[in-house]
VOGU-3710 file (C-alpha; in Angstrom, 3 decimals, decimal comma):
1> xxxxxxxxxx> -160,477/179,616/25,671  -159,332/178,209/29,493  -159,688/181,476/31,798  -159,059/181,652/35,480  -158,015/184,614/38,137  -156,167/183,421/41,046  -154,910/185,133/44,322  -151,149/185,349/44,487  -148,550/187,161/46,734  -150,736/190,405/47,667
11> xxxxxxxxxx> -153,906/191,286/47,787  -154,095/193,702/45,236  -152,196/191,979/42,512  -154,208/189,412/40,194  -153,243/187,610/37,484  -155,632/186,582/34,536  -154,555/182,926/33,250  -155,307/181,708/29,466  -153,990/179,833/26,653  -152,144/182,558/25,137
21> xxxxxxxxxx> -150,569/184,867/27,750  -150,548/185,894/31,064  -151,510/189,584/32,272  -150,705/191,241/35,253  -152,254/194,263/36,838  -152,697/196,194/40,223  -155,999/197,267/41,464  -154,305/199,260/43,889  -153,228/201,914/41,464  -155,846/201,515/39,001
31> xxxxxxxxxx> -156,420/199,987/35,754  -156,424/202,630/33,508  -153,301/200,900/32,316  -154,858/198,062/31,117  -158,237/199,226/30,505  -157,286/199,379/26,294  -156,041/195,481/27,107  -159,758/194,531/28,606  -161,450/196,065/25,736  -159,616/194,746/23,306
41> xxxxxxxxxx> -159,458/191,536/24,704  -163,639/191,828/24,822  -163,819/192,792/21,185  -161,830/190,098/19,922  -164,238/187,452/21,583  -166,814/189,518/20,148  -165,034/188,954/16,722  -164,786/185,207/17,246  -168,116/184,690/18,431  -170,012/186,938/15,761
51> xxxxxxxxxx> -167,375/185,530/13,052  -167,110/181,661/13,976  -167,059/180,512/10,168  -164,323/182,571/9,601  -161,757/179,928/10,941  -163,689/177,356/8,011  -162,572/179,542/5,436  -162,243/177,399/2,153  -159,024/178,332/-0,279  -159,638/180,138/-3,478
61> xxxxxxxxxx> -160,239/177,582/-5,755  -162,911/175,861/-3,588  -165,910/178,270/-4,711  -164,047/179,632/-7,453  -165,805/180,776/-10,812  -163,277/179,479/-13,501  -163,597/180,692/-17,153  -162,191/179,270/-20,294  -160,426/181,253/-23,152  -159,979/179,569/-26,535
71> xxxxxxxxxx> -157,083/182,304/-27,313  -157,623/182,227/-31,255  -161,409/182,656/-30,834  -161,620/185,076/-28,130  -159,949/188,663/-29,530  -158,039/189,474/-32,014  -155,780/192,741/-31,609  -153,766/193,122/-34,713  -156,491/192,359/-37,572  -155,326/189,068/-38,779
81> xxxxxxxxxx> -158,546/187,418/-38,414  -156,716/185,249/-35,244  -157,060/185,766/-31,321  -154,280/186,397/-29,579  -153,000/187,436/-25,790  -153,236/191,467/-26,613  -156,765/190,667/-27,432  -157,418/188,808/-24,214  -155,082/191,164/-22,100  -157,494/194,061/-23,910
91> xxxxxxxxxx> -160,564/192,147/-22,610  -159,732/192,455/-19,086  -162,362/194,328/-17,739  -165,141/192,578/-19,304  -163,556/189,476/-17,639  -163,637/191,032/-14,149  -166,753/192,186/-15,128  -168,378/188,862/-15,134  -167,266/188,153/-11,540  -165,055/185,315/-13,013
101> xxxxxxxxxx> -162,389/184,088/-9,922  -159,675/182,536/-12,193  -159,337/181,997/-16,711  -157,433/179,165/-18,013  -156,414/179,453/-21,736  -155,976/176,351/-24,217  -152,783/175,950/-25,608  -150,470/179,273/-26,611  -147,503/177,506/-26,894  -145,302/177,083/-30,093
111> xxxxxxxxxx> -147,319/174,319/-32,197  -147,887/173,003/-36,363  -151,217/173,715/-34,709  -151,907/169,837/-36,482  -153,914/170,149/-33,506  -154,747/173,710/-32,581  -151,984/173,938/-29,892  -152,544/170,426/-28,019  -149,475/168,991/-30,308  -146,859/171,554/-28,551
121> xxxxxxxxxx> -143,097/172,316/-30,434  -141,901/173,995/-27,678  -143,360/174,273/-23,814  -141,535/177,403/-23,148  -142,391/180,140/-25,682  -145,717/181,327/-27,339  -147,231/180,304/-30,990  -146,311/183,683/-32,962  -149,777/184,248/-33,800  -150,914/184,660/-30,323
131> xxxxxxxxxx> -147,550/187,236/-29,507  -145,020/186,555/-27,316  -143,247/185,653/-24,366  -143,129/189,484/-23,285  -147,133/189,367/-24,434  -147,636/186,124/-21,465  -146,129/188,158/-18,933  -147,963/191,230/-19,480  -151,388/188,968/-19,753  -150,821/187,621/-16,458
141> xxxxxxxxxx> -149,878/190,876/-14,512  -152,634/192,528/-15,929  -155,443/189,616/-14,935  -153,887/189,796/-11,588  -154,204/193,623/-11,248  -157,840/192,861/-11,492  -157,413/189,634/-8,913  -158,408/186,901/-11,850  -156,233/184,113/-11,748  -154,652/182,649/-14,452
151> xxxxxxxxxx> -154,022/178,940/-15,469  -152,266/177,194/-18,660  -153,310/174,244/-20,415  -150,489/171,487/-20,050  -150,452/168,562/-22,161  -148,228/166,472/-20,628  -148,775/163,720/-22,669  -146,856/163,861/-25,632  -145,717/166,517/-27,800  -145,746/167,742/-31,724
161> xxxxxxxxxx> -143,229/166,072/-34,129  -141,814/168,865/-34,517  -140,317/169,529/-31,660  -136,539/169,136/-30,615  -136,266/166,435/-28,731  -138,412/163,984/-30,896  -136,429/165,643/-33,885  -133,102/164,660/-31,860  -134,870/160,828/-31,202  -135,512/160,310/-34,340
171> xxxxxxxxxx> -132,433/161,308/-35,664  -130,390/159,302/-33,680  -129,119/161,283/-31,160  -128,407/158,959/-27,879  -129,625/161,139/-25,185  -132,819/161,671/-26,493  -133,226/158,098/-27,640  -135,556/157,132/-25,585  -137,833/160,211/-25,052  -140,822/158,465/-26,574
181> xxxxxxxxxx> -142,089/155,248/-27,268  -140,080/153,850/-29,948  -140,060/149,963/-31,450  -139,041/148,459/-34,118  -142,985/146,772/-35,625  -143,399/143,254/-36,660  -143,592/141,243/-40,427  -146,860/140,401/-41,869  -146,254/136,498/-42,624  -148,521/136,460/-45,295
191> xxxxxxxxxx> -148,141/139,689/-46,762  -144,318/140,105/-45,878  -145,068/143,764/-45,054  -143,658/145,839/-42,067  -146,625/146,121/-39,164  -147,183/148,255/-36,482  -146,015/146,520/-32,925  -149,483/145,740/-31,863  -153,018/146,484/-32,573  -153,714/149,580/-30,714
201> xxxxxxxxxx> -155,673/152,391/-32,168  -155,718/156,114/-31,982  -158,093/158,345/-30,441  -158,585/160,165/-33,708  -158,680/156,584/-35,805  -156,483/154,104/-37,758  -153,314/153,262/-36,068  -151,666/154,387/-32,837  -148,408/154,159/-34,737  -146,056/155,406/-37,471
211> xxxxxxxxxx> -143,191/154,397/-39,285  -140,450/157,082/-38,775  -137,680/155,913/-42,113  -135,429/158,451/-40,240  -134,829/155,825/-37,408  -136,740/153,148/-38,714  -138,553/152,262/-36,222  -142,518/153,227/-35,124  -143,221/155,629/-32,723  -146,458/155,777/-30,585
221> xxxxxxxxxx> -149,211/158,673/-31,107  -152,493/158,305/-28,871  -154,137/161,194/-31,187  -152,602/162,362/-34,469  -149,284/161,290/-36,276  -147,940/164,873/-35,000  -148,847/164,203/-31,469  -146,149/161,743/-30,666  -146,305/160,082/-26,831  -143,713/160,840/-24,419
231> xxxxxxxxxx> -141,984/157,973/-22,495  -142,426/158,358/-18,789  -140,743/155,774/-18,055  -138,203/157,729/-18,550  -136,857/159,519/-15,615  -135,064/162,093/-17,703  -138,712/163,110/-19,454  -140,388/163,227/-16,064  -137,980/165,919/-14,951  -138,137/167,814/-18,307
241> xxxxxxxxxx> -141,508/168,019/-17,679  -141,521/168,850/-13,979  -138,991/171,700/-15,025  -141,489/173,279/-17,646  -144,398/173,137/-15,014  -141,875/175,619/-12,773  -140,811/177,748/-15,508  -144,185/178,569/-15,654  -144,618/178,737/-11,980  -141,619/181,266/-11,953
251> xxxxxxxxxx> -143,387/183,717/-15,047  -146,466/183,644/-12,186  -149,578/181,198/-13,268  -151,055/180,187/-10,669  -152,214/176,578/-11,773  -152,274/173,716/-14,368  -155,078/171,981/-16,241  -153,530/168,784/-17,333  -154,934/167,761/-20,331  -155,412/163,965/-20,981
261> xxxxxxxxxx> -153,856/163,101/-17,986  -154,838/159,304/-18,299  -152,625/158,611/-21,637  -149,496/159,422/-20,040  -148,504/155,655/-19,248  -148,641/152,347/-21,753  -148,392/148,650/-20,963  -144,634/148,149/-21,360  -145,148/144,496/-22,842  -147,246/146,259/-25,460
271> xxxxxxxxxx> -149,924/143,598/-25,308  -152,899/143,804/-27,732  -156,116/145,058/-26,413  -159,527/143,245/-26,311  -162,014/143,776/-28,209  -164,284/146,735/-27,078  -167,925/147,522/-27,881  -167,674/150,000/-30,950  -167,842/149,630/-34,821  -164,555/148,206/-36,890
281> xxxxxxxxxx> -162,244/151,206/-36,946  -163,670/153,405/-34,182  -161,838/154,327/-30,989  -164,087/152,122/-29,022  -163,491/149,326/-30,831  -160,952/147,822/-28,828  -160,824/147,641/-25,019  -158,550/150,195/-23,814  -157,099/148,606/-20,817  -153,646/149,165/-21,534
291> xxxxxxxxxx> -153,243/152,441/-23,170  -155,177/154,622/-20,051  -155,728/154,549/-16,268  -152,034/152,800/-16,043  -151,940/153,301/-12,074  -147,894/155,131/-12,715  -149,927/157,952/-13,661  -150,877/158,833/-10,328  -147,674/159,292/-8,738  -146,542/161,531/-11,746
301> xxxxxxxxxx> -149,860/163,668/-10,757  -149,334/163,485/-6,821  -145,413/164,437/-7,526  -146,517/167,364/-9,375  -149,117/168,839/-6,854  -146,282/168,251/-4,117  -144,349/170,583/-6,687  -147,207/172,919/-6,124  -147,307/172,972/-2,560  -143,872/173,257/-2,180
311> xxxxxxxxxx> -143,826/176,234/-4,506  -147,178/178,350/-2,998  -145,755/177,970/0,548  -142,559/179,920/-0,535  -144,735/182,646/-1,822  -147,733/182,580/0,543  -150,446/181,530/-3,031  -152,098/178,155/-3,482  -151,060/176,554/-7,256  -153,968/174,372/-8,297
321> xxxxxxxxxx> -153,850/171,206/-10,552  -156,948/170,256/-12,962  -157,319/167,056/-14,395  -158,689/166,237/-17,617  -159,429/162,440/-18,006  -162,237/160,306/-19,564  -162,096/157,549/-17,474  -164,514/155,778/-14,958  -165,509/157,257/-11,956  -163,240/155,149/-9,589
331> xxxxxxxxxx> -160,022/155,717/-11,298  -161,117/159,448/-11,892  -161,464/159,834/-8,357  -158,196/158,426/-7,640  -156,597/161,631/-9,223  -157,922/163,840/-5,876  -155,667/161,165/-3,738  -154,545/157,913/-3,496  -155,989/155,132/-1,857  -155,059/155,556/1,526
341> xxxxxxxxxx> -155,571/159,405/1,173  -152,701/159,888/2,523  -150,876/161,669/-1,227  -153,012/164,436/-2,846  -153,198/165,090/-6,564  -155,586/167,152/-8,544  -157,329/169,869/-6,628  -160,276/169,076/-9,381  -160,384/166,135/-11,501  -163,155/167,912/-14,564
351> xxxxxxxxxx> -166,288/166,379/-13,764  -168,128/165,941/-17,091  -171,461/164,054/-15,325  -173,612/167,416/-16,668  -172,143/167,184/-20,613  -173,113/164,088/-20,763  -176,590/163,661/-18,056  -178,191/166,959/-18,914  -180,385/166,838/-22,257  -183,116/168,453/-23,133
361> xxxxxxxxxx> -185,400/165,896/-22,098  -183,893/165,747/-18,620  -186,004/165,260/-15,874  -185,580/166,056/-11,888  -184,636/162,417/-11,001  -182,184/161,628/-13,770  -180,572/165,457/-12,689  -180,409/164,543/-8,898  -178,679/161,015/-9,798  -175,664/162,915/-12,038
371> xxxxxxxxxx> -175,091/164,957/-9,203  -174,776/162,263/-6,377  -172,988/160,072/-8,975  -170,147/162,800/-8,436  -170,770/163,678/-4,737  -171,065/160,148/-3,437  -167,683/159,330/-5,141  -165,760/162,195/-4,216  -163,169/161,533/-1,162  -164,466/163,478/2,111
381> xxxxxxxxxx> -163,057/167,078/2,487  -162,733/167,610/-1,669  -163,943/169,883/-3,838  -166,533/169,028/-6,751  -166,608/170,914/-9,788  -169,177/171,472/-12,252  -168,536/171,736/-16,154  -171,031/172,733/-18,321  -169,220/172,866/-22,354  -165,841/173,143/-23,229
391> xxxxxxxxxx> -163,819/173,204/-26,491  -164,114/169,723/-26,974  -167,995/169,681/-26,536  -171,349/170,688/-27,943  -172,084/174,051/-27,001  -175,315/174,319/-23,785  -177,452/176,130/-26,591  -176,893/173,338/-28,865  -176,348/170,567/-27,156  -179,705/170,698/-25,149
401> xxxxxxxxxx> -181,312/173,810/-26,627  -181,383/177,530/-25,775  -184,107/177,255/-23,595  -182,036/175,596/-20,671  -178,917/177,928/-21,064  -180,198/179,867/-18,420  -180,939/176,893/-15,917  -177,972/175,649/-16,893  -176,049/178,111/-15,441  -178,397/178,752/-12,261
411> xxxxxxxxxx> -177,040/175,028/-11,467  -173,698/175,269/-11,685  -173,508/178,424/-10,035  -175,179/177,707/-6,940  -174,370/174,313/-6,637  -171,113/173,191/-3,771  -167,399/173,851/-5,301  -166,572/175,348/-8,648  -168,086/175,821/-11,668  -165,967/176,142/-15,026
421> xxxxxxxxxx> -167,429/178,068/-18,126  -166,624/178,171/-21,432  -166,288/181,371/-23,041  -169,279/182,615/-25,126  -171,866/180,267/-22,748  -172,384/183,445/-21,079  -174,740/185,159/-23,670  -176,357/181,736/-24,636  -174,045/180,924/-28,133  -174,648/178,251/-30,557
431> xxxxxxxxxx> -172,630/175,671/-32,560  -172,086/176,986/-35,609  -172,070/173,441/-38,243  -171,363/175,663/-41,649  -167,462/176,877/-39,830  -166,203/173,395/-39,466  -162,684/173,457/-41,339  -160,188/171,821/-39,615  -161,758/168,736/-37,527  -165,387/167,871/-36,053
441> xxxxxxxxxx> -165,115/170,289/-33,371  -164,524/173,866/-35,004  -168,887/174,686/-34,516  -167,911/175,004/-30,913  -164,880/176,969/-31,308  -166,079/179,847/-33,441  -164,986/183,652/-32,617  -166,410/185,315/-29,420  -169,656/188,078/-30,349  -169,163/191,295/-28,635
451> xxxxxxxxxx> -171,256/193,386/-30,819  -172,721/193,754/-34,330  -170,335/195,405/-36,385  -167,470/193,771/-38,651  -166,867/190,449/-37,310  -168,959/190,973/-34,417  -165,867/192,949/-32,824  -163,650/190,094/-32,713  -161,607/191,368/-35,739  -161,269/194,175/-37,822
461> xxxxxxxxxx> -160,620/191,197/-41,080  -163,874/190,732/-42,477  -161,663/187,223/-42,730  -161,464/185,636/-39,473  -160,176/182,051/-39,162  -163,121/180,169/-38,350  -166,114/181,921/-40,062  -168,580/183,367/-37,088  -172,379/182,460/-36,275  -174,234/183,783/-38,775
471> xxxxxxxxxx> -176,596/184,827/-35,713  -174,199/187,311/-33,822  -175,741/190,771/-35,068  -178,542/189,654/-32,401  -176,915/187,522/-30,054  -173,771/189,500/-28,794  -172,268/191,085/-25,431  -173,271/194,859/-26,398  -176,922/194,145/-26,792  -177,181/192,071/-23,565
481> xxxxxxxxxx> -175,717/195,300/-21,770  -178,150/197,139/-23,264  -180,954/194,723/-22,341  -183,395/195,257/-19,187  -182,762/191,360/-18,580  -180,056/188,816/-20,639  -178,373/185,595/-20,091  -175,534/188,092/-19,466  -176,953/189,583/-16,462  -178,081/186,680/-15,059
491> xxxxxxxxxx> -174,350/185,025/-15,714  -173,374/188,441/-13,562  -175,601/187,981/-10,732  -174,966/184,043/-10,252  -171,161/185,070/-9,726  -171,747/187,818/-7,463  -174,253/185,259/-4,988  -171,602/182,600/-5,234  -169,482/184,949/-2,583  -172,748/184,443/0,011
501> xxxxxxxxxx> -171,288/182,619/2,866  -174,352/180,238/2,520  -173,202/179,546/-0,829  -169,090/179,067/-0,320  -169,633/177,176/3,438  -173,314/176,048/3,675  -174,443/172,572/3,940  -176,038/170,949/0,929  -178,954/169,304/0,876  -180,960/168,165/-2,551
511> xxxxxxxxxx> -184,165/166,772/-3,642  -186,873/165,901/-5,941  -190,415/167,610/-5,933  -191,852/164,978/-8,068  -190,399/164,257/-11,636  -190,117/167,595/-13,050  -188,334/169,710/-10,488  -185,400/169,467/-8,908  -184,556/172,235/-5,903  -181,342/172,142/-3,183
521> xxxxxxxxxx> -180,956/174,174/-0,524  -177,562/175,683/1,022  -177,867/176,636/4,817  -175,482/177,871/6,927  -176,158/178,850/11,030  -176,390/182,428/11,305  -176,622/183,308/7,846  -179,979/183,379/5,235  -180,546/180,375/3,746  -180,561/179,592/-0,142
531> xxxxxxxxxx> -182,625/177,758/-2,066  -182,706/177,039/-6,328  -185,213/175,521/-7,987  -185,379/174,153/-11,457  -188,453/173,060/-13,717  -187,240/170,298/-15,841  -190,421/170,112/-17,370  -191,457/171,758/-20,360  -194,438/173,185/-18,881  -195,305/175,070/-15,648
541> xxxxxxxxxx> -195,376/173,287/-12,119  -196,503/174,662/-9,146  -194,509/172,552/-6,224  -194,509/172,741/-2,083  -191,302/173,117/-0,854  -192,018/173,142/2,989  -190,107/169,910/2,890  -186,938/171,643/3,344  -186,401/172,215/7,188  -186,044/175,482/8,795
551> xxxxxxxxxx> -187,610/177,237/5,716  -190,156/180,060/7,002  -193,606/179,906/5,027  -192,370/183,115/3,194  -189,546/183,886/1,304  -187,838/186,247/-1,291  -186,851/185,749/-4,808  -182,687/186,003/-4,882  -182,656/185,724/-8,448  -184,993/184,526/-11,597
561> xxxxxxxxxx> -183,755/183,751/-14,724  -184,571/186,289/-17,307  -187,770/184,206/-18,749  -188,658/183,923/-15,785  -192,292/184,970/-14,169  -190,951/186,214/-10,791  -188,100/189,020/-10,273  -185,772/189,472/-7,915  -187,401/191,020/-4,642  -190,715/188,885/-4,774
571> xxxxxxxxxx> -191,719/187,368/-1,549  -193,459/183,690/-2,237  -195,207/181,308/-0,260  -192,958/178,466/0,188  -196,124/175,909/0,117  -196,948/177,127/-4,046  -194,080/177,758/-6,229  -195,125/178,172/-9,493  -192,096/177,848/-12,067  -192,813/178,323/-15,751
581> xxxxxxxxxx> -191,222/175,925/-18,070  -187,859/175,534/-17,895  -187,596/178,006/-14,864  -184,880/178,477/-12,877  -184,953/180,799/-9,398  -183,174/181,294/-6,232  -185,192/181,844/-2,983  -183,807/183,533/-0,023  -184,590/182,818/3,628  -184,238/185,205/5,863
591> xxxxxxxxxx> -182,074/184,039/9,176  -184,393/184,465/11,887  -182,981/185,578/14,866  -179,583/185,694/13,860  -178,953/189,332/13,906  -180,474/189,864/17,344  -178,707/187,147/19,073  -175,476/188,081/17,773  -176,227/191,533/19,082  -177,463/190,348/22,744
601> xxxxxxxxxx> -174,003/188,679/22,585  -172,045/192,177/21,882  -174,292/194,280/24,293  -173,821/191,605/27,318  -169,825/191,803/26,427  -169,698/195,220/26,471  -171,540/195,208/29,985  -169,455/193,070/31,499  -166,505/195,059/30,101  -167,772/198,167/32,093
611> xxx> -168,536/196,339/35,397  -164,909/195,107/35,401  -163,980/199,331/34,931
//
């Protein structure tokens, strides 16, 4: 701020020049007048010079905690052995319990449920086992009473077979005609028989097409037969769509994941694909290069976060897009902005590097290099985000065994931007092989365990719809309350750390200590400094970690994991950090100086408030 005093028509009348306003006053008579003015004025400097990070304040979703709900596996409330939105709505506090920022359910809309709520019959009402309409509205109200955000799965790919408008396509009906991919196949010359149009193939295997005898004519499916792809091409579909995303806007979510974002486009001349690198009838046996990453899809994605925008500045919220694609890490990036940078998309494209780099034989290096595989791709002034399972994936204690579930969760916790959890990861649950009914995936999608009686509290049915871990009378939310220590309460005191100011605005900086562990510190001026550390090793190492500037030789334990051999409040030498195996911790710093030069600065304000009285 540019401050000057300056002599003008009398002696005793000043005037105090600045950016914002100009004051007058008389010394003549006094300043007794404007002596509330001076102090004020003083105690606002004070306020910008104590508070400087203040005006770097990222948005909500920037160091958010984001949770996800499978709604049929995470409570039922009427006893039919299925989750629903009472059940969630009922499950409330435990939610703001865990410190969670924002929830984003799978699917509730109207679906065959051919698959589980990703093949939707209609985008604006709710699947009748999970309640209704009236059930949404009172689900989101009541998650924003306890300031959780809440998000909706989109899948703006295709939809079920069974809904109107490819009813109305098939059927003949002109202005739907062309709502989906539609042609009319090809003739075998040897065989005579009817062919699909080309040789693409279906995420879920055989064909990506089926003969409809309705319209006769195949129609395109990138997953199952009841999954059938929309045409976006098709102006008309585009602003279907975009009108869905506001209806929801309008009933108060405050975001979209979009779910298989890269299918949304096809090469319009249909050509075949190449060959790819998988066995005969897998997925990955063709080339996919044009069924995904068709560059239209980006401007669908940019026009919808525009959409966004426009709709959070009219009511003073930010509306956040997720992106869900499989794709390589340049076109992947490409949904956070375009090339030129100059049209944003997705606030957070998923970032899947830990699902697929962390294993249980994982060591330090291999960790550091997922990480900057993300943060070396990622477009300056971005958010990263850090997915650890999902209900499409291997559960943590499954995937790469119970033993890193809490190190798993140390990591994404403290590391920069968001971190996304699935539900149940937070007390350590397994895949459950023996419940798979319906497709490959159920283990991972079996009912939440709250406590040890019927159904692990889930359901009052004995019967629930996937059949439950056989393991939930000891692994469950009720006896990890009870516990001294638990995954649980470790889960709890990650997400009340992440609101540190080290931790939302701090600089990151990683490294190896050797092979086996793998430590990052986040420092911010004027604030402690924090520092995890992970053992990758599966037994103990003892590491220096004065190679992190600014670190004094002694320091506090934050937080240890509950296996752990140090507890919150130890103070460490910095020089011999012993971590058992598989160890996780968080080490405080204490800011030196901080606190007494901030209140040098207040007392030599305040004095040269009272000389000017």
């Amino acid at each position: 701020m540019r401050a000057s005093i300056t002599n003008l028509t009398a002696p005793s009348i000043y005037q105090c020049q600045c950016n914002y306003r100009t004051v007058r006053y008389d010394t003549k008579h006094g300043m007794k007048f404007y002596r509330p003015l001076l102090v004020t004025f003083a105690l606002v400097v004070v306020l910008l010079c104590g508070f400087s990070q203040a005006a770097d304040d990222k948005d909500w979703y920037q160091h958010a905690t984001f949770y996800q709900i499978y709604p049929r596996s995470f409570q039922d409330s009427n006893g039919d052995g299925i989750g629903d939105l009472k059940g969630i709505t009922s499950r409330m506090e435990y939610l703001a319990g865990l410190g969670i920022d924002a929830t984003w359910l799978s699917p509730p809309f109207v679906s065959p449920l051919a698959d589980f709520g990703y093949d939707v019959a209609d985008f604006y009402d709710i699947q009748p086992e999970y309640g209704t309409l009236a059930d949404m509205e009172e689900l989101i109200a009541e998650a924003h009473r306890h300031g959780i955000k809440l998000m909706l799965d989109f899948i703006p790919n295709h939809s079920s077979d069974e809904h109107d408008w490819f009813v109305q396509s098939a059927t003949g009906n002109a202005k739907y005609r062309d709502y989906y991919i539609w042609r009319p196949g090809k003739v075998n010359s040897v065989t005579g028989e009817l062919e699909p149009p080309n040789n693409w193939i279906s995420v879920f295997g055989g064909p990506a097409w089926t003969y409809d005898t309705r319209r006769g004519e195949f129609y395109l499916h990138q997953f199952t037969k009841k999954q059938a792809d929309l045409n976006y091409r098709n102006p008309t579909v585009v602003q279907e769509m975009t009108d869905m995303l506001t209806f929801w806007l309008e009933k108060g979510v405050d975001g979209f994941r979009l779910d298989a974002i890269n299918h949304m486009f096809e090469d319009p001349q249909l050509r075949d694909e190449p060959p790819g690198w998988g066995p005969p009838g897998s997925y990955d046996e063709l080339d996919h290069i044009y069924t995904k990453d068709n560059p239209d899809t980006y401007g669908v994605v940019y026009n919808w976060r525009e959409l966004c925008e426009d709709y959070g500045r009219r009511f003073n919220k930010t509306i956040i897009i997720m992106t869900e694609a499989y794709a390589s890490i340049e076109n992947t990036m490409l949904y956070y902005e375009d090339a030129t940078g100059t049209r944003q998309g997705a606030h957070m494209p998923f970032n899947f590097q830990l699902i697929y780099d962390f294993k249980n034989d994982q060591n330090a290096i291999g960790l550091k290099q997922s990480i900057d595989f993300w943060m070396n791709h990622m477009p300056a002034r971005h958010t990263p985000s850090w997915v650890a399972g999902s209900h499409d994936h291997s559960r943590v204690a499954s995937r790469v065994g119970l033993v890193h579930v809490d190190q798993v969760l140390t990591l994404v916790h403290t590391l920069p931007g968001t971190s996304i959890t699935y539900y149940g990861e937070e007390i350590g649950m397994f895949d459950f092989k023996e419940a798979e009914t319906y497709d490959n995936r159920d283990p991972n999608r079996t009912p939440m365990q709250w406590d040890n009686t019927i159904s692990a509290g889930f359901s009052t049915n004995r019967t629930t719809w996937l059949r439950l871990h056989p393991d939930y009378p000891t692994r469950n939310v009720m006896l990890q309350e009870a516990a001294e220590k638990s995954t649980l309460k470790h889960f709890r005191t990650l997400t009340a750390l992440r609101r540190h100011p080290s931790l939302v605005h701090g600089e990151f900086v990683h490294r190896t200590v050797g092979a086996d562990v793998y430590a990052f510190s986040r420092e911010l001026h004027g604030e402690d400094t924090l520092v995890t550390v992970l053992n990758m090793a599966a037994s103990n190492r003892t590491v220096d970690l004065g190679d992190f500037v600014n670190l004094p030789h002694r320091v506090k334990v934050e937080i240890a994991q509950p296996d752990s051999n140090y507890k919150a409040g130890d103070e460490i030498d910095i020089h011999t950090v012993t971590l058992l195996k598989h160890d996780s911790v968080v080490l405080r710093a204490i800011a030196s100086g901080s606190t007494g030069i901030k209140l040098s600065m207040i007392v030599m304000l305040l004095a040269a408030v009272k000389h000017l009285l």
